[in-house]
C-alpha positions as CSV (number, residue, x, y, z in Angstrom):
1,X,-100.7,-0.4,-40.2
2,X,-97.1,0.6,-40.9
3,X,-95.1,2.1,-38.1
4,X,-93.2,5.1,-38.1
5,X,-89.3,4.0,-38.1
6,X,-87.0,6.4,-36.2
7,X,-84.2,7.2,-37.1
8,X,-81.0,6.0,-35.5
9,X,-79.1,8.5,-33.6
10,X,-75.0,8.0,-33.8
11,X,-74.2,8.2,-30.2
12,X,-70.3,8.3,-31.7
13,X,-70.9,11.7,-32.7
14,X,-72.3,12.7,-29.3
15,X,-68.9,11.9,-27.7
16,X,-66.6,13.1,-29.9
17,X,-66.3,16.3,-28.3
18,X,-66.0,15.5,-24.9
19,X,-63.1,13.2,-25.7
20,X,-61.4,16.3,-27.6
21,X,-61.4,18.5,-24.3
22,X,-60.1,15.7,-22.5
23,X,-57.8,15.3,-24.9
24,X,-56.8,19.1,-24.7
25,X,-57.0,19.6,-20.9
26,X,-54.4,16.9,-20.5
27,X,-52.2,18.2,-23.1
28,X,-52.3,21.8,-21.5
29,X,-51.9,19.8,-17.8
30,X,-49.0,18.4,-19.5
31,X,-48.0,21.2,-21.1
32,X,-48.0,23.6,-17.8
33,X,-45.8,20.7,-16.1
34,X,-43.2,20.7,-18.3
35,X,-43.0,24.1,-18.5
36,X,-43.0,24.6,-14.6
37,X,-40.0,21.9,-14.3
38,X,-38.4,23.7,-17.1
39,X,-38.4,27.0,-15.0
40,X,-37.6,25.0,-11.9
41,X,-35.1,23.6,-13.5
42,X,-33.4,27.1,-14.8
43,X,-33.7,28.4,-11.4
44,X,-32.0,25.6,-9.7
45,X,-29.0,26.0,-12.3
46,X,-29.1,30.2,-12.0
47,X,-28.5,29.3,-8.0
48,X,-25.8,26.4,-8.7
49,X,-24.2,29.1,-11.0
50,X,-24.4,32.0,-8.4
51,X,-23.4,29.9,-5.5
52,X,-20.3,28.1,-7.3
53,X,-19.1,31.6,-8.6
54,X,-19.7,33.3,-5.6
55,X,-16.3,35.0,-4.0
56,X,-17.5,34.1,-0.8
57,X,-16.4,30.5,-1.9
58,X,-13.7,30.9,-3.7
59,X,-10.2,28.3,-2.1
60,X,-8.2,30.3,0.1
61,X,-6.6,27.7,2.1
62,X,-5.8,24.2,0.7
63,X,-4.3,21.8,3.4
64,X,-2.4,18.5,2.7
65,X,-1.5,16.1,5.6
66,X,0.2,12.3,5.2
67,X,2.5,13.1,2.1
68,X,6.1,12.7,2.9
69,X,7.7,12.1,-1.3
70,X,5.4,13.9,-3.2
71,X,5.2,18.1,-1.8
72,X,2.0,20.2,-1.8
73,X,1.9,21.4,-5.5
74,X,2.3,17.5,-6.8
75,X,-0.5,16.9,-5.0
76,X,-2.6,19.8,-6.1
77,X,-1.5,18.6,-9.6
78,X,-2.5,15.5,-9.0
79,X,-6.2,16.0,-7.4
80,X,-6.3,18.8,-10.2
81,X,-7.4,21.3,-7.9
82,X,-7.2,25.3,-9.3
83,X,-5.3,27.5,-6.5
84,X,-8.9,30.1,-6.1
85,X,-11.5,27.8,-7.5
86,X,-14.4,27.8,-5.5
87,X,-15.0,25.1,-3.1
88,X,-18.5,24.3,-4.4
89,X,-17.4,23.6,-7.5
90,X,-14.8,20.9,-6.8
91,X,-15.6,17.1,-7.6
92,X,-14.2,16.1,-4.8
93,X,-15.1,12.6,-6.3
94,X,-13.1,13.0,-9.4
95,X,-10.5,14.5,-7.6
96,X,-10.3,11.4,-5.4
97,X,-9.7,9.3,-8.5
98,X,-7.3,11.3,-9.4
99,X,-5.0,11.1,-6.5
100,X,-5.4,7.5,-6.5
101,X,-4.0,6.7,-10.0
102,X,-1.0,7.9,-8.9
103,X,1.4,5.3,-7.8
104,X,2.8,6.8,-4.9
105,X,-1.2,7.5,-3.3
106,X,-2.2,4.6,-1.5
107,X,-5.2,5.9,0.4
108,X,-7.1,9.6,-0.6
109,X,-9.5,11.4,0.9
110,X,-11.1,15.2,0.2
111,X,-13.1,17.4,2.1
112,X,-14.6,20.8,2.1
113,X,-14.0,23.3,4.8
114,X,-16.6,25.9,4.4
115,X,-16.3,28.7,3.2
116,X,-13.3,28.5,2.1
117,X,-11.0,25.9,2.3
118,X,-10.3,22.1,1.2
119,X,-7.9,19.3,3.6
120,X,-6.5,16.6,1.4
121,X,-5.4,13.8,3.2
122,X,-3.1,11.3,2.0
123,X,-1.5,8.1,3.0
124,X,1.5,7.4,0.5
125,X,3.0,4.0,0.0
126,X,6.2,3.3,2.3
127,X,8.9,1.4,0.0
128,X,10.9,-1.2,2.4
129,X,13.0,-3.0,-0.6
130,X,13.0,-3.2,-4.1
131,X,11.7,-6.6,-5.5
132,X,14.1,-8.2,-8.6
133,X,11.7,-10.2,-10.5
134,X,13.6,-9.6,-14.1
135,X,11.7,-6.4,-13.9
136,X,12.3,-4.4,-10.6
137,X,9.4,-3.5,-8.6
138,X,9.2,-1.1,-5.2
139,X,7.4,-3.2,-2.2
140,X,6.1,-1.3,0.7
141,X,5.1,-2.1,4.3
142,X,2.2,-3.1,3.5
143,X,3.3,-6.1,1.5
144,X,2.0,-4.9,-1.6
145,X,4.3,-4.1,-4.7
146,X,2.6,-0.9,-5.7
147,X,4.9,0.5,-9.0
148,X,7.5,-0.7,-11.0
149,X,10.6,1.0,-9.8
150,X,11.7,4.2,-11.5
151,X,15.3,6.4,-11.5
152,X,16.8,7.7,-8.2
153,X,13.5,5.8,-6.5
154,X,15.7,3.1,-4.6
155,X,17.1,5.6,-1.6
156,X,19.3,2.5,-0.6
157,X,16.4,-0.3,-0.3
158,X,17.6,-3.6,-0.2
159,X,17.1,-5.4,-3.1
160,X,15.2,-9.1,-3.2
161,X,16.4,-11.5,-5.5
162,X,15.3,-15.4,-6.0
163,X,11.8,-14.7,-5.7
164,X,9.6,-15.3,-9.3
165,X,6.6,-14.4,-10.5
166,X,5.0,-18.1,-9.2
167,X,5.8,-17.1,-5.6
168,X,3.2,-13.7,-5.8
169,X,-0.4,-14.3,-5.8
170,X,-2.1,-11.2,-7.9
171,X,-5.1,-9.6,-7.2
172,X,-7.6,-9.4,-10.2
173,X,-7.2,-5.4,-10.6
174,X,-3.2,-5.5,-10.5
175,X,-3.0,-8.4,-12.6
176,X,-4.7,-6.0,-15.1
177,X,-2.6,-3.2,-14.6
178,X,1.0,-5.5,-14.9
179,X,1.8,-5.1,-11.4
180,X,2.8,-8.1,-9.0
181,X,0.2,-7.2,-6.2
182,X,0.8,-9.9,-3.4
183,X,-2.3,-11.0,-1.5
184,X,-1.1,-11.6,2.1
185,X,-4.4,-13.0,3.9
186,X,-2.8,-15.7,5.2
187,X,-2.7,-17.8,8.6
188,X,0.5,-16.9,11.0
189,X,3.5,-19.4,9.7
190,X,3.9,-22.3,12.1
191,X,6.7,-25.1,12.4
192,X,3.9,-27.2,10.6
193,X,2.6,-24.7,7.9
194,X,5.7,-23.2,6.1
195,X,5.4,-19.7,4.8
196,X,5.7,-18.9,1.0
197,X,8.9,-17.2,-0.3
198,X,7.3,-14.3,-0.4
199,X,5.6,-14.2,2.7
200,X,8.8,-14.7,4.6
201,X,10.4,-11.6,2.4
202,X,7.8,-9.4,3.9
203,X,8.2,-11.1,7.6
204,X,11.6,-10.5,7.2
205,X,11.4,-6.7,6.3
206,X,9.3,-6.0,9.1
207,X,11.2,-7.2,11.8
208,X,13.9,-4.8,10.1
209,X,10.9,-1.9,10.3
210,X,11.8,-0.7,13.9
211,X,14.8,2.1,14.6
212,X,15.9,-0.5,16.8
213,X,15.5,-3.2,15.6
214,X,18.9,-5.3,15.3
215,X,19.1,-5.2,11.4
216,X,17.6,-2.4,10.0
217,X,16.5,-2.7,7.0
218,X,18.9,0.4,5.8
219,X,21.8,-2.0,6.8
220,X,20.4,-4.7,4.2
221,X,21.8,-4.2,0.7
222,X,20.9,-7.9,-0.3
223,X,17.9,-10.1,0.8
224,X,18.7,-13.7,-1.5
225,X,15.8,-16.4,-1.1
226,X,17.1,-19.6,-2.2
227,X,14.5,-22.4,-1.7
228,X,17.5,-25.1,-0.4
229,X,18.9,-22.8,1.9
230,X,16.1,-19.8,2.9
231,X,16.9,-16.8,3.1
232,X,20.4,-14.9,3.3
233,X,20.4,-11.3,4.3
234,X,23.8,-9.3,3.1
235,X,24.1,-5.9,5.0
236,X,26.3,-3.1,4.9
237,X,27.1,-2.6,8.2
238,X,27.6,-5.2,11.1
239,X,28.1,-8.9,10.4
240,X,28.6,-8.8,6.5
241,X,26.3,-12.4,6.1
242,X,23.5,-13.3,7.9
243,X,22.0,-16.8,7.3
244,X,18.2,-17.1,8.5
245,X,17.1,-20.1,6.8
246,X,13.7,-20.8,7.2
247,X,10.7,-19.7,10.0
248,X,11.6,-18.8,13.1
249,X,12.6,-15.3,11.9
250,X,11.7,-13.4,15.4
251,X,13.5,-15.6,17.5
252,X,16.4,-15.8,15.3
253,X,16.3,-11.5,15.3
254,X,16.8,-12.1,19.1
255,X,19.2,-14.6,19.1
256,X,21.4,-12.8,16.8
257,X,20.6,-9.8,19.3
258,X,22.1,-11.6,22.4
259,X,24.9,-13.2,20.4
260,X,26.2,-10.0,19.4
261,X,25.8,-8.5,22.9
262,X,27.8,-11.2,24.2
263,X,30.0,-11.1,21.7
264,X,31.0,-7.1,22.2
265,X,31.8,-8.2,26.1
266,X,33.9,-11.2,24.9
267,X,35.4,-10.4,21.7
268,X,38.3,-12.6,21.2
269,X,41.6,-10.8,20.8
270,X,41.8,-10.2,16.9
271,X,38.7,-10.1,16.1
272,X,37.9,-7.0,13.5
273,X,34.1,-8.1,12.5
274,X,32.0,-11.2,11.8
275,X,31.8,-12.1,8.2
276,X,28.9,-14.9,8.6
277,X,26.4,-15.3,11.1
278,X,24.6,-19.0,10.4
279,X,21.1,-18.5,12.4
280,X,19.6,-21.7,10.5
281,X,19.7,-23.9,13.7
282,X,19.3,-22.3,17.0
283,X,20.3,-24.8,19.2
284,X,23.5,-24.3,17.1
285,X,24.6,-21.0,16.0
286,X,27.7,-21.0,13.3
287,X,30.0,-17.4,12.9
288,X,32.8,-16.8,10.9
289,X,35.2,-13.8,12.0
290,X,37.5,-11.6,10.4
291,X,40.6,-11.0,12.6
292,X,42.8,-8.4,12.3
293,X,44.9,-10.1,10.0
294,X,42.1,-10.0,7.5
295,X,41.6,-13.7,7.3
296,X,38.4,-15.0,8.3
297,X,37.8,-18.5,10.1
298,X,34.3,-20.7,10.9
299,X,33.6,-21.7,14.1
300,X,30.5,-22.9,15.7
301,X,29.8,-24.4,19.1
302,X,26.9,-26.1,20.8
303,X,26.8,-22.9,23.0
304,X,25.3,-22.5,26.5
305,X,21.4,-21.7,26.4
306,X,20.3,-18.1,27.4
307,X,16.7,-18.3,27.3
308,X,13.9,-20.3,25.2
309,X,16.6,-22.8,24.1
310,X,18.3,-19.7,22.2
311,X,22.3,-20.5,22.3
312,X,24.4,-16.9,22.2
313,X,28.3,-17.5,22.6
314,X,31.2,-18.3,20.1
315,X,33.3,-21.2,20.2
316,X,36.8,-19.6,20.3
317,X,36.1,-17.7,23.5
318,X,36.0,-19.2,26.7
319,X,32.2,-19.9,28.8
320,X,31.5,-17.5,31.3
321,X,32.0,-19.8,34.8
């Protein structure tokens, strides 16, 4: 008895449907998301617009502390702040940046003062010499060389000379840039751990930092660094040649400090000025005077000791009893 065959029923065709509305309910999902971060998205830039427009914002008052060379305008230049923008709207980011390419901007910071105002603070470099490496370079008190030097940007720095490029360590990011940036993290020079060249430039000029410090540095004209004999300061005021050798460079500050003292109490008759001062040996302290006559004449003496071994006297003028 033959059966009766059914027929096969495509179950494929049964779910084709439901898999289109799926299909289309997540496309209109999708669809209504986009659209509502689309709107979202119009409305937060409306309100950006409104706010960054508004009057209520606009820059009335721009401060500027810690600039001493460059005035308030350069600096607005520089930041590229508009005089009336609105607050809201300044990248105080970018603006940042922009202060610090410039040479003269060591440090930069920039804040909003709502509603309407802005305080740019500063900190500029400090030049203490200029640095004569072939090229000439401004050094500041800091112990970074921070631009090469420029017209009328000496204002009577002493100028370095001896030192070469070998003596400067450079940090990666001035190396690429073609500036001599000295990196100074180093351990306090000691009788057995000599200090670089450079390092004992920098010593040097900030012992001359001070107002009173006994050799300003606005008294240097000439700082020589000669690696037989140290370091040689030339001034323009006071004795004319000042010998410092090497290390020691604080005590040797003071001891030139209690030789002249003394000296100004016992001046020899004819004496006009000192022409050298040899510091390179405490315990032996060498000057060469200028007497009225205008000829100068070395003396040195094995002098009596004032404190910490320090000696203070000249030769050709009798010991105090």
């Amino acid at each position: 008895m033959l059966g009766i065959r059914r027929k096969k029923q495509n179950r494929f065709k049964r779910q084709r449907p439901k898999k289109i509305r799926h299909w289309l309910s997540g496309g209109l999902k999708l669809a209504a998301g986009g659209t509502g971060v689309a709107l979202l998205s119009i409305i937060f830039i409306f309100c950006h617009d409104v706010i960054t427009q508004c009057d209520a914002f606009r820059t009335k008052t721009v401060a500027v502390t810690g600039n001493y060379r460059l005035n308030r305008e350069e600096v607005y230049e520089r930041a590229g702040i508009l005089p009336g923008s609105n607050i809201l709207a300044v990248n105080t980011v970018a603006a940042r940046k922009r202060l610090l390419a410039e040479p003269w901007i060591a440090e930069a910071q920039i804040r909003r003062e709502i509603p309407d105002g802005i305080h740019v603070v500063i900190r500029e470099h400090r030049p203490l010499a200029v640095i004569d490496l072939g090229r000439r370079f401004l050094l500041d008190d800091s112990g970074t060389i921070f631009k090469e030097l420029a017209p009328r940007e000496a204002d009577n720095l002493p100028v370095v000379e001896g030192l070469r490029y070998a003596d400067i360590e450079l940090r990666p990011s001035a190396a690429a840039a073609g500036l001599p940036a000295p990196l100074l993290n180093r351990q306090p020079e000691t009788d057995q751990s000599p200090a670089s060249p450079f390092a004992a430039v920098v010593d040097v000029l900030r012992l001359g930092t001070p107002a009173d410090s006994i050799l300003p540095n606005r008294q240097l004209s000439r700082i020589v660094v000669d690696s037989e004999t140290g370091i040689t300061l030339e001034t323009r005021k006071g004795p004319k040649t000042v010998k410092l050798g090497f290390q020691d460079y604080a005590r040797k500050y003071t001891a030139l400090r209690r030789l002249l003292a003394y000296l100004e109490q016992h001046r020899p008759d004819g004496w006009r000025e000192l022409e050298t001062v040899d510091l390179n040996n405490l315990d032996r302290i060498v000057v060469a005077p200028v007497y009225d006559n205008g000829k100068a004449s070395a003396t040195g003496h094995e002098g009596r000791k004032i404190s910490n071994n320090v000696p203070a006297e000249d030769a050709s003028s009798p010991s105090p009893a």
